[in-house]
C-alpha positions as a Markdown table, in Angstrom:
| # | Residue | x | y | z |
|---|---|---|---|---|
| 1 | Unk | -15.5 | 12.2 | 39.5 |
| 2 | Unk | -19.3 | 12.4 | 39.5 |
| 3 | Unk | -21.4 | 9.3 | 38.3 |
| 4 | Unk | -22.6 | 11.4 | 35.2 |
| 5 | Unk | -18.6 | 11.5 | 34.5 |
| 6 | Unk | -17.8 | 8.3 | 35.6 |
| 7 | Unk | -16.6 | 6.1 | 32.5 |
| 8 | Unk | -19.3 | 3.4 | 31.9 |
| 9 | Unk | -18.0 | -0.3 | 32.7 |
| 10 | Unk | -18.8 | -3.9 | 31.9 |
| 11 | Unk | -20.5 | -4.3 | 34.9 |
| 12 | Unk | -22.8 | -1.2 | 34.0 |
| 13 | Unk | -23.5 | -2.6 | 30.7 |
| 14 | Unk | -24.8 | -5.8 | 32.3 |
| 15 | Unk | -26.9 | -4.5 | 34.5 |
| 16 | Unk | -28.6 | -2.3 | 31.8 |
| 17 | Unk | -28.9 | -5.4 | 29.9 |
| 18 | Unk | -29.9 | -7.6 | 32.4 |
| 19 | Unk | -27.3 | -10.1 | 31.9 |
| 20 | Unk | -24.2 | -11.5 | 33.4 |
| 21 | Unk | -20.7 | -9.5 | 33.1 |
| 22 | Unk | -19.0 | -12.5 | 31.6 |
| 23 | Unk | -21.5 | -12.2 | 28.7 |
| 24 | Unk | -21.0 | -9.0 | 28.1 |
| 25 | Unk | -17.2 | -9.4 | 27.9 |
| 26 | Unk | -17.8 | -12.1 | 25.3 |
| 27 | Unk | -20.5 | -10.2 | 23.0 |
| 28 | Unk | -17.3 | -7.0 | 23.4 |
| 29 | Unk | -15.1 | -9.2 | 22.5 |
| 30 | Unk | -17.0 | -10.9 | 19.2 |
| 31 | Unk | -16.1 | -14.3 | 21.1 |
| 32 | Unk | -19.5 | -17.7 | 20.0 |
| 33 | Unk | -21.3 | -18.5 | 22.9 |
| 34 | Unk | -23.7 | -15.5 | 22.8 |
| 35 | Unk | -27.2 | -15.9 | 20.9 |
| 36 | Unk | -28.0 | -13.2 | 18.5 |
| 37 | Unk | -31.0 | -11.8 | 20.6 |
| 38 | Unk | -29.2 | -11.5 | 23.5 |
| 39 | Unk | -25.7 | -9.7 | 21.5 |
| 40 | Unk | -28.2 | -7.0 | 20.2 |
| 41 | Unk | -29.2 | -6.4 | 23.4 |
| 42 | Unk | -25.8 | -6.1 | 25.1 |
| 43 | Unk | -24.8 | -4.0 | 22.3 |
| 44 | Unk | -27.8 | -1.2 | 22.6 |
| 45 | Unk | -27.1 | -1.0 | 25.9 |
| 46 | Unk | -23.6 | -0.5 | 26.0 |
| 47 | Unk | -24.4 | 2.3 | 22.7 |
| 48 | Unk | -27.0 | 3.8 | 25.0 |
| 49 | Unk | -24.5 | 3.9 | 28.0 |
| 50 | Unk | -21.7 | 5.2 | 25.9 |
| 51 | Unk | -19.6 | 1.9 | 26.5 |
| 52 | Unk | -16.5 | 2.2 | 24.6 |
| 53 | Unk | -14.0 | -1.2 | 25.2 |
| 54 | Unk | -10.8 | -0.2 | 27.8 |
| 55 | Unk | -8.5 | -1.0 | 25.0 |
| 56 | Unk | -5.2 | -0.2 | 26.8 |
| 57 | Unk | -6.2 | -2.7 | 29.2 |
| 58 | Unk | -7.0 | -5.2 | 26.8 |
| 59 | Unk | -3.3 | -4.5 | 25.6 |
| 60 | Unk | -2.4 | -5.4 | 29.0 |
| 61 | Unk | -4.1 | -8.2 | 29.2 |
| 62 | Unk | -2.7 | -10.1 | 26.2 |
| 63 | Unk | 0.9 | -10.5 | 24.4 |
| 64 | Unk | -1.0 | -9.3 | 21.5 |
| 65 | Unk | -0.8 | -5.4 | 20.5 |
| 66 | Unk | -2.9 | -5.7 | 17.2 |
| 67 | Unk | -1.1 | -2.8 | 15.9 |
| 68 | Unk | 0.0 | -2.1 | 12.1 |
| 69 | Unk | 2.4 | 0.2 | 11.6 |
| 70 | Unk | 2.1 | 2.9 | 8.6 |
| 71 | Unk | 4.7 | 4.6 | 7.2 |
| 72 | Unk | 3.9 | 7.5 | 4.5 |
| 73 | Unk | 4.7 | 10.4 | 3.4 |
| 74 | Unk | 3.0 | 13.4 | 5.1 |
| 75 | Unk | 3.4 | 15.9 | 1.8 |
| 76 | Unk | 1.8 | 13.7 | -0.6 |
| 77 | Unk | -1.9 | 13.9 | -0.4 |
| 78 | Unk | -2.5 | 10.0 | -2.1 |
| 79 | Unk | -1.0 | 8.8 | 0.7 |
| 80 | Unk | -3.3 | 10.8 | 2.9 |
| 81 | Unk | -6.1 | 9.0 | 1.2 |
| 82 | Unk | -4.3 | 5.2 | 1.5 |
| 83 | Unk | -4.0 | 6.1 | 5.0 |
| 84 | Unk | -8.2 | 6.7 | 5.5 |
| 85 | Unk | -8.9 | 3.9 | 3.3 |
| 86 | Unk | -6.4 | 1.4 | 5.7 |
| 87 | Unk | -7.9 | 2.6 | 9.0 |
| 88 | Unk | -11.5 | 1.2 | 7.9 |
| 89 | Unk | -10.0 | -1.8 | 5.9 |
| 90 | Unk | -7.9 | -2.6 | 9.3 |
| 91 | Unk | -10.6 | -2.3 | 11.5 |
| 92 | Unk | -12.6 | -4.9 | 9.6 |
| 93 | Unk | -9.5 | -7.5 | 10.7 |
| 94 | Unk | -10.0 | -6.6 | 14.1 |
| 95 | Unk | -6.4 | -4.2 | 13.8 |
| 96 | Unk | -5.6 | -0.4 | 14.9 |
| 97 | Unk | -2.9 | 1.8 | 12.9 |
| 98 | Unk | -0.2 | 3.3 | 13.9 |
| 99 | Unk | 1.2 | 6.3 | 12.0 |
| 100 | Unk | 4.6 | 7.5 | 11.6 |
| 101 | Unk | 5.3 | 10.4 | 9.4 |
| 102 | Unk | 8.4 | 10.5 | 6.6 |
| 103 | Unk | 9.0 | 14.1 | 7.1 |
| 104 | Unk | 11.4 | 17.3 | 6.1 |
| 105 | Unk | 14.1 | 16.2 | 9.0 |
| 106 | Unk | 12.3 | 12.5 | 9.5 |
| 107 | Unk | 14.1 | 9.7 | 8.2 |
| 108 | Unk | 12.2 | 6.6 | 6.9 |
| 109 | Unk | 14.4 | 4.9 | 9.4 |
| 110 | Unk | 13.2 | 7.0 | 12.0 |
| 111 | Unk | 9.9 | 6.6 | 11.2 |
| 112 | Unk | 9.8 | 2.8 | 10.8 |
| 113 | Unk | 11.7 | 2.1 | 14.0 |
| 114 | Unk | 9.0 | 4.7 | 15.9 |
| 115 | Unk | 6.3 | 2.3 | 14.4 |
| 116 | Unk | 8.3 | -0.7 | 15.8 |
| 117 | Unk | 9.0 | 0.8 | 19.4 |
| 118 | Unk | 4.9 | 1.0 | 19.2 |
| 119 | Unk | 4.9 | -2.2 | 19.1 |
| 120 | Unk | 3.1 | -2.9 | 15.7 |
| 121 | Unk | 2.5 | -6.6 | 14.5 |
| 122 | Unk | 3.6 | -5.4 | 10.3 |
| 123 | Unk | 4.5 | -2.9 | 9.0 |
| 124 | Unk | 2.8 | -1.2 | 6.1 |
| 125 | Unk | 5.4 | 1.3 | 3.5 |
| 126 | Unk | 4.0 | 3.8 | 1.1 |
| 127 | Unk | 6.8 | 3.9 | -1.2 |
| 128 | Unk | 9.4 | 3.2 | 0.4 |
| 129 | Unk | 12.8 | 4.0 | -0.6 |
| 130 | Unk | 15.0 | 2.2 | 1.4 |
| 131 | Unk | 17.4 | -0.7 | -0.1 |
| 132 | Unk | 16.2 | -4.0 | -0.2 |
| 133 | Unk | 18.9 | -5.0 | 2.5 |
| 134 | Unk | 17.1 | -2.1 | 4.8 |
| 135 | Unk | 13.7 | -4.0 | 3.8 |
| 136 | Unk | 14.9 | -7.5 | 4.7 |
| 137 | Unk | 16.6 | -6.6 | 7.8 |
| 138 | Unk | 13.2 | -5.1 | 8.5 |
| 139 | Unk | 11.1 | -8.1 | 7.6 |
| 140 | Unk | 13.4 | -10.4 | 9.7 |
| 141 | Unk | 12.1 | -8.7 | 12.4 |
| 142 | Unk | 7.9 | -8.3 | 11.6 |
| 143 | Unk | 5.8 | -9.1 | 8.1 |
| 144 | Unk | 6.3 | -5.8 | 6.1 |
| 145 | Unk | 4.2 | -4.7 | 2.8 |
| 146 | Unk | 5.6 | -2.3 | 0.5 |
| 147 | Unk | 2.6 | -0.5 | -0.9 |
| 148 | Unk | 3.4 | 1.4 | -4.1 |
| 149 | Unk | 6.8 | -0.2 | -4.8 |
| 150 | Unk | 7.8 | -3.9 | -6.4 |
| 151 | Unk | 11.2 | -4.1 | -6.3 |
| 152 | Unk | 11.5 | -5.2 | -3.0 |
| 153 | Unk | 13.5 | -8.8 | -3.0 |
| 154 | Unk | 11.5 | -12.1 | -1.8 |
| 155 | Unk | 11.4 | -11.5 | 2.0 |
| 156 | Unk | 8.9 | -8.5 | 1.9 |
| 157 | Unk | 4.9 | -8.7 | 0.8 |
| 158 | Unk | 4.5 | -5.6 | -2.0 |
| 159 | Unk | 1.1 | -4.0 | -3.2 |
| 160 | Unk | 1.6 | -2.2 | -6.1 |
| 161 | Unk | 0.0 | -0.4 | -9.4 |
| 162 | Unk | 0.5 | -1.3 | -12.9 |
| 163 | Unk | 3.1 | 1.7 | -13.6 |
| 164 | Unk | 3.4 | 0.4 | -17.8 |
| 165 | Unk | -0.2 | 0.1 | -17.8 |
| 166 | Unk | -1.2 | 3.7 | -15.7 |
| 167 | Unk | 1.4 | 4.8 | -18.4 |
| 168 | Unk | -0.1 | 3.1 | -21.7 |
| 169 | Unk | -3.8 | 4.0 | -20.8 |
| 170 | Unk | -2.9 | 7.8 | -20.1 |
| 171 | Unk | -0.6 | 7.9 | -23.6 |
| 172 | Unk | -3.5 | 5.8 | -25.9 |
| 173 | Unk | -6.2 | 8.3 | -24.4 |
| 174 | Unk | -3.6 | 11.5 | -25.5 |
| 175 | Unk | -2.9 | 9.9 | -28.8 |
| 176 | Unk | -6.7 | 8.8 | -29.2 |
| 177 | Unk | -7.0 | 12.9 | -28.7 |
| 178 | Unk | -4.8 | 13.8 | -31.7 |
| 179 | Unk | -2.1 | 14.8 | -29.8 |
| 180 | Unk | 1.6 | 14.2 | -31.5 |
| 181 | Unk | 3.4 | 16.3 | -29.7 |
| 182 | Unk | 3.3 | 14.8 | -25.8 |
| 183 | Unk | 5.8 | 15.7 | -22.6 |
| 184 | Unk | 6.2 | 13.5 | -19.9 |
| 185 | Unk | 7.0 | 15.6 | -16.8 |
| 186 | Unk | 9.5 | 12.9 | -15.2 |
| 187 | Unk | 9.2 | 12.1 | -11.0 |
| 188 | Unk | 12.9 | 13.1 | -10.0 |
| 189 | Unk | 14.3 | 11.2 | -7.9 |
| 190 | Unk | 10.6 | 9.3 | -6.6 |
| 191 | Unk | 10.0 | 5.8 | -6.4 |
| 192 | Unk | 8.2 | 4.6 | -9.5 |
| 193 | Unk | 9.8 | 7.5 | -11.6 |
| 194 | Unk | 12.5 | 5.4 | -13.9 |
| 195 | Unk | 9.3 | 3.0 | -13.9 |
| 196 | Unk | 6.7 | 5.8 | -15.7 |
| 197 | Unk | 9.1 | 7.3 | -17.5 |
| 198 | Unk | 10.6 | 3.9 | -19.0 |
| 199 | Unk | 7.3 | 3.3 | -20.1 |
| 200 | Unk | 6.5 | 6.2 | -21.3 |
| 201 | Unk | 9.1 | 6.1 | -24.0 |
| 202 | Unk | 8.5 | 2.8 | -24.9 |
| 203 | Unk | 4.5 | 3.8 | -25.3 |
| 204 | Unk | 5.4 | 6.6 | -27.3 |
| 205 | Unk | 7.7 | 4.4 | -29.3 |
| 206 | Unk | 4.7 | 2.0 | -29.9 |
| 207 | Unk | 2.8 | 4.7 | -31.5 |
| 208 | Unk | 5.5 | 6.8 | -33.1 |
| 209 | Unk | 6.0 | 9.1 | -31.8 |
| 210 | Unk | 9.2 | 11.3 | -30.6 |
| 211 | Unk | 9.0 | 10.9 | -26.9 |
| 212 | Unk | 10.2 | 14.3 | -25.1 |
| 213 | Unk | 11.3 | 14.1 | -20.8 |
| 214 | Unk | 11.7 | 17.2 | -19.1 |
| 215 | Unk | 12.9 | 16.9 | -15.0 |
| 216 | Unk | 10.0 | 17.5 | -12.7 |
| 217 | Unk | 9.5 | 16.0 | -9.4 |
| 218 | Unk | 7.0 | 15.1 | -7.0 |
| 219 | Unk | 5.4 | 18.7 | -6.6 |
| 220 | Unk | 3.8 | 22.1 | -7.4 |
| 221 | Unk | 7.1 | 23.8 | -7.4 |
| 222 | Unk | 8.5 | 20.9 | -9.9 |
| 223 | Unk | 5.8 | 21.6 | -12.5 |
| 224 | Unk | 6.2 | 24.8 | -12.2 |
| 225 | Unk | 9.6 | 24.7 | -13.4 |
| 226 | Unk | 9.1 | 22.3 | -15.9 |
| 227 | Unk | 6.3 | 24.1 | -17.5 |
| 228 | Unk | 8.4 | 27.2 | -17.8 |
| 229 | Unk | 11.0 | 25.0 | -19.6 |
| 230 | Unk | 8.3 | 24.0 | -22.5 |
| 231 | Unk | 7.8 | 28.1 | -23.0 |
| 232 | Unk | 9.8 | 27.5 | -26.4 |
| 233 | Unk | 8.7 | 24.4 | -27.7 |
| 234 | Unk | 5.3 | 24.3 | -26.3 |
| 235 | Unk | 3.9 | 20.7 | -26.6 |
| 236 | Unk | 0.2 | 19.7 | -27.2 |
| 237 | Unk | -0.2 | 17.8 | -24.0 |
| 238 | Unk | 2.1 | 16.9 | -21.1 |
| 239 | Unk | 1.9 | 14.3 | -19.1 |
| 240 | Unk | 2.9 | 14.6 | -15.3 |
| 241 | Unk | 4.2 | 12.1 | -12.5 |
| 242 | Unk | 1.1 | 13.1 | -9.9 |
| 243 | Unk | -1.4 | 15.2 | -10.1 |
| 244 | Unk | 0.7 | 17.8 | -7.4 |
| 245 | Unk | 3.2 | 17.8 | -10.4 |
| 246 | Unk | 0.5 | 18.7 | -13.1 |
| 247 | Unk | -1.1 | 21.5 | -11.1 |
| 248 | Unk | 1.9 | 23.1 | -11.1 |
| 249 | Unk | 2.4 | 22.6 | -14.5 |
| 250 | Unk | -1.3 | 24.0 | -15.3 |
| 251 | Unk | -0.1 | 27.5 | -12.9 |
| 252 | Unk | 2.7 | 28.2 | -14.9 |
| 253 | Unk | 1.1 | 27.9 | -18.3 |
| 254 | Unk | -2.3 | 29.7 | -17.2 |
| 255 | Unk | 0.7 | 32.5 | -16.3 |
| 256 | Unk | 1.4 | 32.9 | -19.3 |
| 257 | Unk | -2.0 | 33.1 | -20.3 |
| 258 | Unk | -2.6 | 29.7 | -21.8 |
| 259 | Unk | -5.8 | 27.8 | -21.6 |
| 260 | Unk | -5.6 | 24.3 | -20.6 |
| 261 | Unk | -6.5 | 22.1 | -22.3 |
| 262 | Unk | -7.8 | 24.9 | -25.4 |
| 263 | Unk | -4.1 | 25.2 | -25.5 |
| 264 | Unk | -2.6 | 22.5 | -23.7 |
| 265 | Unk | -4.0 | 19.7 | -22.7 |
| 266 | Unk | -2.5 | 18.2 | -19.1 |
| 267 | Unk | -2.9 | 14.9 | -17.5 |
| 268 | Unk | -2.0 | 14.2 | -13.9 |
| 269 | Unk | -1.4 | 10.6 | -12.1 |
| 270 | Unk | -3.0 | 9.1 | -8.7 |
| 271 | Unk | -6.3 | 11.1 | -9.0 |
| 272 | Unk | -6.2 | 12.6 | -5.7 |
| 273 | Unk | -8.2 | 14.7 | -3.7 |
| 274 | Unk | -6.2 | 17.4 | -5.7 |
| 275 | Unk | -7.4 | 16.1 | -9.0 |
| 276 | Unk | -11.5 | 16.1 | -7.7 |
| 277 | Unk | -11.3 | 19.4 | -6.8 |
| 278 | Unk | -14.2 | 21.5 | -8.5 |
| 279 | Unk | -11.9 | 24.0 | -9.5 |
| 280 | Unk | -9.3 | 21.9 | -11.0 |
| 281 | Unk | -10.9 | 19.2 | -12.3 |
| 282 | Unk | -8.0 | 17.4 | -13.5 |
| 283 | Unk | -8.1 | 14.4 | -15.6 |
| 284 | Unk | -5.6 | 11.8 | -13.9 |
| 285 | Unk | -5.1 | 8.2 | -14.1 |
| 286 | Unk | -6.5 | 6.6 | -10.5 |
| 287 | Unk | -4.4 | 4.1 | -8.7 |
| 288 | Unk | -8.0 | 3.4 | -6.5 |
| 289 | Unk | -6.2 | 4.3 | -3.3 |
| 290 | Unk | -9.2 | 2.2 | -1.2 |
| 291 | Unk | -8.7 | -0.8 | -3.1 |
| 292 | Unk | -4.3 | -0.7 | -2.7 |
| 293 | Unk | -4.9 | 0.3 | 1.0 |
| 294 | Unk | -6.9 | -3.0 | 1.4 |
| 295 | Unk | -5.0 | -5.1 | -0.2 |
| 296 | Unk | -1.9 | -4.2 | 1.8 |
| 297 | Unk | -3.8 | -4.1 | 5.4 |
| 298 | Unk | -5.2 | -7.4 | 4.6 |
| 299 | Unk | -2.0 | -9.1 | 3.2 |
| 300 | Unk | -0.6 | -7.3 | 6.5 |
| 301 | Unk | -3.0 | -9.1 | 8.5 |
| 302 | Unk | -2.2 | -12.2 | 6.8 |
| 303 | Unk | 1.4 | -12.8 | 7.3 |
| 304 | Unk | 0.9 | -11.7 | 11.0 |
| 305 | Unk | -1.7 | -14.6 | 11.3 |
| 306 | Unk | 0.4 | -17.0 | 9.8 |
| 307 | Unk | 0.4 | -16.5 | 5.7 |
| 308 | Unk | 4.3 | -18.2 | 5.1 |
| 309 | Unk | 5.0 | -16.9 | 1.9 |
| 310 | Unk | 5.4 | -13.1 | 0.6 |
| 311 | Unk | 3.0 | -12.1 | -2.0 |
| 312 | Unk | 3.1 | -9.7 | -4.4 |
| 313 | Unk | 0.0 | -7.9 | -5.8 |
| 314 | Unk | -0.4 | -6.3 | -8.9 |
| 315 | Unk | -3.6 | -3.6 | -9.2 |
| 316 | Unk | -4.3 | -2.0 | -13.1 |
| 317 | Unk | -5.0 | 1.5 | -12.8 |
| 318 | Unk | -8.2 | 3.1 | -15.1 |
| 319 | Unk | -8.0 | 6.8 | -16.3 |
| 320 | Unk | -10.3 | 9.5 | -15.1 |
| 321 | Unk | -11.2 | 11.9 | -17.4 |
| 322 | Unk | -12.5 | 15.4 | -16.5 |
| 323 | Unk | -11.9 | 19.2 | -18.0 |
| 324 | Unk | -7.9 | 19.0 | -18.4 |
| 325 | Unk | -7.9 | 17.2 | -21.7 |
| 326 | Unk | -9.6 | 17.7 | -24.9 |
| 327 | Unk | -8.6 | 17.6 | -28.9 |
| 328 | Unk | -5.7 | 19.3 | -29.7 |
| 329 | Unk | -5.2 | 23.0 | -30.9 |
| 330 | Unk | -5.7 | 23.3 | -35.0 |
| 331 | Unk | -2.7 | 25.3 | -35.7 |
C-alpha cells in the first residue's frame, strides 16, 4: 500500500496538528481535558487528513458495542423514513444502528435474534407483532422499545401514536367537508388496525353517522380490492389504513374513470414519502416519523444507560392536507 493509500492514523493527525497522540485520542473520543482552540485544531486536521475513527478497534477495545438494534419492516415505506430519522437521532447519543429486515421468508424472530447476535445494547421494534410473552422474554435479555405499538405489558419501553386521535382528526376534517357517506378501508390483520378501525366507528358514531368497514390491508393490492368492492355503493370519501392502502384505492377508482376527490375524496395515514409525492399529493394524517424515531432511540439509549423503569410515550398525530380531499359531489 502506497502512503497516498495508506489509511491516515492518530499519530498522523498529531503531527499535522502539532500536538501529542494522547490528545488527539481524547478530542476523537469527545473525552474534557482538551481546550476548545486546541479541539478545533485537532479536528481540521484530522477532516483535512481524511481521519475517520478505527471503530472496530474501538469495539475491541471496550465491553461496550454501542449498537441499537432496529427491526422494521422492509415493504413499508414509513418505516423506511423512522429508520433515517433514528440513524441521525442515534448518532447524537453517541450510538450506531443495526438493521434487520422483517421480510417475505424473514421471521421477526429471525430478525430480532440477528440484531442480538450483533451484539446490540436495545433493541428498537416497528410494530412489532409478537406476543407480549415473546416481548418480555426479549426484554429479559436487553432494554426493548416497541415503536408504533402499546400493548406491550410493563417489561418493554413503547413509542407510540395517538391511533383515536389520527382517527378523530382525519373523520372531523371529512365531516367538516360535508361528507356523510365515509368508508374506512380497515388494516387486515396489521398492528394498530382493530385500534383505527375501533375508533373509527366510535368517531363516526359521535357524529352520526352510519359507519361503513370494508377489508383492506396494508397495501396497493389491498386498496385496490377494496375500492373495487365500493363500485356499487360508491361512498363520498374513504378513509384508508396508510397511505400504500389509499393509493391503491385512488388506482382503482381513477380506472373506472372517477376523479378523486371531484368524485371521491380519499384520505391516507402516516404521510409518507408516498403521500409527498408531486404526483399524488395525498392528503394523510402524519405520525411525524422524526419525532417517534427520536423518542424511541433516545428512550433506547436511556434504559441501556441506566433508566429503571419502562416508559410509555404517547405522540398526537396532525393531518396533512393536500389535493386528495375537497367538498363533496352535489348530487
Amino acid at each position: 500500500m502506497t502512503e497516498q493509500q495508506r489509511r491516515p492514523t492518530l499519530m498522523d493527525v498529531a503531527q499535522a496538528a502539532g500536538v501529542s497522540r494522547a490528545l488527539v485520542s481524547i478530542v476523537m473520543r469527545g473525552a474534557p481535558g482538551a481546550a476548545e482552540p486546541t479541539r478545533q485544531k485537532v479536528l481540521q486536521a484530522a477532516q483535512e487528513l481524511g481521519y475517520r475513527p478505527d471503530s472496530r478497534a474501538r469495539l475491541l477495545r471496550s465491553s461496550r458495542t454501542r449498537l441499537l438494534g432496529l427491526s422494521f419492516s422492509s415493504s413499508q415505506p414509513f418505516h423506511a423514513e423512522i429508520v433515517d430519522a433514528a440513524y441521525a437521532e442515534a448518532e447524537t447519543r453517541g450510538y450506531e444502528i443495526a438493521l434487520s429486515a422483517v421480510a417475505s421468508g424473514r421471521p421477526e424472530t429471525r430478525a430480532i435474534e440477528s440484531l442480538l447476535d450483533f451484539g446490540s445494547e436495545a433493541l428498537i421494534m416497528i410494530s412489532p407483532s409478537l406476543s407480549t410473552h415473546d416481548l418480555a422474554r426479549y426484554a429479559s435479555q436487553v432494554p426493548v422499545v416497541s415503536l408504533l405499538r402499546d400493548d406491550v405489558g410493563e417489561a418493554v419501553d413503547s413509542v407510540s401514536s395517538d391511533d383515536h386521535a389520527g382517527i378523530s382528526i382525519a373523520v372531523d376534517h371529512l365531516v367538516g367537508l360535508g361528507h356523510r357517506h365515509i368508508v374506512h378501508v380497515d388494516g387486515g390483520t396489521a398492528v394498530s388496525a382493530e385500534q383505527r378501525t375501533a375508533a373509527f366507528r366510535s368517531e363516526m358514531q359521535r357524529h352520526g353517522l352510519e359507519a361503513v368497514v370494508v377489508a383492506g390491508g396494508l397495501n396497493e393490492e389491498d386498496g385496490l380490492r377494496a375500492a373495487r368492492s365500493l363500485m356499487g355503493n360508491l361512498p363520498s370519501a374513504v378513509l384508508a389504513f396508510n397511505d400504500r392502502s389509499a393509493l391503491g384505492v385512488i388506482e382503482s377508482f381513477r380506472a373506472e374513470g372517477l376523479q378523486v376527490p371531484a368524485d371521491v375524496s380519499v384520505l391516507g395515514y402516516d404521510d409518507s414519502q408516498l403521500a409527498r409525492l408531486s404526483y399524488v399529493q395525498l392528503s394523510s394524517v402524519s405520525q411525524d416519523a422524526p419525532l417517534l424515531a427520536a423518542a424511541a432511540v433516545n428512550r433506547a439509549a436511556d434504559r441501556v444507560e441506566g433508566a429503571q423503569a419502562a416508559a410509555h410515550v404517547v405522540r398526537t398525530p396532525h393531518l396533512v392536507v393536500r389535493k386528495t380531499t375537497s367538498t363533496p359531489r352535489i348530487s
